[in-house]
C-alpha positions as a Markdown table, in Angstrom:
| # | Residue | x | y | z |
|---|---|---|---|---|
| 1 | Unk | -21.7 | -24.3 | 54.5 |
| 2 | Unk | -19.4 | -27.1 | 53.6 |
| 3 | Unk | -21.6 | -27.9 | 50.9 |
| 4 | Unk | -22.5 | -25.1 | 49.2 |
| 5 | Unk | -18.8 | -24.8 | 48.5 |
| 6 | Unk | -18.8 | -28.3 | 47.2 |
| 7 | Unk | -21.8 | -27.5 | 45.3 |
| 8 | Unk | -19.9 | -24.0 | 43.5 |
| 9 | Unk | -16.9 | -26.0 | 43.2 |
| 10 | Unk | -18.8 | -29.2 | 41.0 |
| 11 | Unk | -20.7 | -26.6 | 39.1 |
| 12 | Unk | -17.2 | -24.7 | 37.8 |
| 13 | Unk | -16.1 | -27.8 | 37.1 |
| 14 | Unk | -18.7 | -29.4 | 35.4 |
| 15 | Unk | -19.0 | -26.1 | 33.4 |
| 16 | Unk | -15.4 | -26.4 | 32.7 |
| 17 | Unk | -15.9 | -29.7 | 31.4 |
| 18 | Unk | -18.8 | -28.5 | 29.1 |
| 19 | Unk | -16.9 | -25.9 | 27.7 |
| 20 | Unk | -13.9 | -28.2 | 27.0 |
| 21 | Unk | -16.0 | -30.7 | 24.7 |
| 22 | Unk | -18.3 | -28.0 | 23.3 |
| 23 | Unk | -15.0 | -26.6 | 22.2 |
| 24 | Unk | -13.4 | -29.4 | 20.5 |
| 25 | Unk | -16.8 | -31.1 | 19.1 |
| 26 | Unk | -17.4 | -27.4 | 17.2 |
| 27 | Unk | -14.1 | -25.8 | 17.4 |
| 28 | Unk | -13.4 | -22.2 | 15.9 |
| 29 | Unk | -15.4 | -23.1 | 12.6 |
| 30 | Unk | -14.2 | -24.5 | 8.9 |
| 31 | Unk | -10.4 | -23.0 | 8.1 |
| 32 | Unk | -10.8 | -20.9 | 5.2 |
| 33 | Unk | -8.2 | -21.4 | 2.2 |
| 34 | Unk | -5.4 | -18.5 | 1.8 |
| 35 | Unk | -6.4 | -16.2 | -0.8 |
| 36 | Unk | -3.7 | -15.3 | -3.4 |
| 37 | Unk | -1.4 | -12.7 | -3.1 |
| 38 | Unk | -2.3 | -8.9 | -4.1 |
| 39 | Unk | -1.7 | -9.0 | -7.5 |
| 40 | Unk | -3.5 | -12.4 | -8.7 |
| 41 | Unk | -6.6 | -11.0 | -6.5 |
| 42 | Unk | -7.0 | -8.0 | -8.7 |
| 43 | Unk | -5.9 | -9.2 | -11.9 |
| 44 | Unk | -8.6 | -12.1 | -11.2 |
| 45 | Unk | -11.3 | -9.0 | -10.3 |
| 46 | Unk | -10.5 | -7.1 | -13.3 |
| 47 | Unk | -11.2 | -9.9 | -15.4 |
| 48 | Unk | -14.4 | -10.6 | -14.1 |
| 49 | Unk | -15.2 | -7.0 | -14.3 |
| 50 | Unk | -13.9 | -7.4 | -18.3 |
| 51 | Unk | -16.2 | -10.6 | -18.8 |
| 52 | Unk | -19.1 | -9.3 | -17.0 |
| 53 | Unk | -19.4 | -11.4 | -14.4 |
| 54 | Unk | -19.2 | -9.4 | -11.1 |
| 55 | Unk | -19.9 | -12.4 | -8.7 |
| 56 | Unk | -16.5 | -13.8 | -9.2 |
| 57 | Unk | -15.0 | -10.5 | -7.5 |
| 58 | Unk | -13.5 | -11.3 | -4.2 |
| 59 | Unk | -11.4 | -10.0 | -1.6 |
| 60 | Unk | -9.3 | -10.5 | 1.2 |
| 61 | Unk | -10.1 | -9.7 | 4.4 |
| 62 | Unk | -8.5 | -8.4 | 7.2 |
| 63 | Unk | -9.3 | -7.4 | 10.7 |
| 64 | Unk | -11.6 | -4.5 | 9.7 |
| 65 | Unk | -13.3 | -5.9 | 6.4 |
| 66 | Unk | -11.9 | -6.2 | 3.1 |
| 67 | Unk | -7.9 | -4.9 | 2.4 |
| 68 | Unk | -8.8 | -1.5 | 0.6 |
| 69 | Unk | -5.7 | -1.5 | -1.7 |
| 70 | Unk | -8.1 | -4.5 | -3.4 |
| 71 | Unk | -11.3 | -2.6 | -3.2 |
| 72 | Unk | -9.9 | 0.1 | -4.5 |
| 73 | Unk | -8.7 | -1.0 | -7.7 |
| 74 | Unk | -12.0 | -2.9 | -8.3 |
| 75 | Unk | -14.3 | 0.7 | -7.7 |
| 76 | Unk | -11.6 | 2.6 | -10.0 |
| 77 | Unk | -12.4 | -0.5 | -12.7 |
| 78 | Unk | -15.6 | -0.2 | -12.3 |
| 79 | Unk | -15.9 | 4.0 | -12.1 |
| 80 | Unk | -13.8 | 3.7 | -15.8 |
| 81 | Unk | -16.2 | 1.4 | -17.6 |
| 82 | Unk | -19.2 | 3.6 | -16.1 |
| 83 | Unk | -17.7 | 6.5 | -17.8 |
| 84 | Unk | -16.9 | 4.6 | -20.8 |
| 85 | Unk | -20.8 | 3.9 | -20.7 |
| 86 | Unk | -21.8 | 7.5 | -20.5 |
| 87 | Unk | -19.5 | 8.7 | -23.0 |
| 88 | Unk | -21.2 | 5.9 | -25.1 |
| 89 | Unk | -24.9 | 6.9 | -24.3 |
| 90 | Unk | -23.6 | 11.0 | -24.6 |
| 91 | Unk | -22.8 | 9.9 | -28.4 |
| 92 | Unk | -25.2 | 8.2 | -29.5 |
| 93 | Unk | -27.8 | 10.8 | -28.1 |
| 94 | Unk | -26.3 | 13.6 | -29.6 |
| 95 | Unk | -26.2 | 12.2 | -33.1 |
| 96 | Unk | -29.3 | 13.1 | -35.0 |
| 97 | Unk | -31.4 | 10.4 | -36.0 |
């Protein structure tokens, strides 16, 4: 009997142990940079949206994704030069060639 609590005992520990240098050999992961505040974030997005170059848009994230003050500036950007486009295309079809 006297061992099998020894035995439980050692195997808590030894798991203990494990988690201990598993934990500071991989740690919680890289540390990400801060991102800027607010307003440097989506001045940065809307001039990548300006230059064409919608792989440089990035946003902050918080507990539930992305902050939405951020994402929402970006789709109104976007939903503006879209209808910039259409008005474009409505014009140029309606003109007769």
């Amino acid at each position: 009997m006297l061992s099998w609590i020894v035995l439980i005992v050692l195997m808590g520990l030894f798991g203990v142990v494990f988690f201990a240098i598993f934990a500071s050999v991989f740690g919680r992961g890289e540390q990400v940079p801060p991102m800027d505040n607010t307003v440097n974030v989506n001045a940065a997005n809307l001039a990548a949206i300006k230059d064409n170059n919608l792989d440089e848009i990035k946003f902050a994230t918080v507990l539930r994704g992305y902050r939405q003050d951020q994402v929402d500036v970006v789709i109104d950007a976007l939903l503006t030069e879209i209808a910039q486009l259409r008005k474009q295309v409505a014009e140029i079809n309606s003109t007769p060639q």
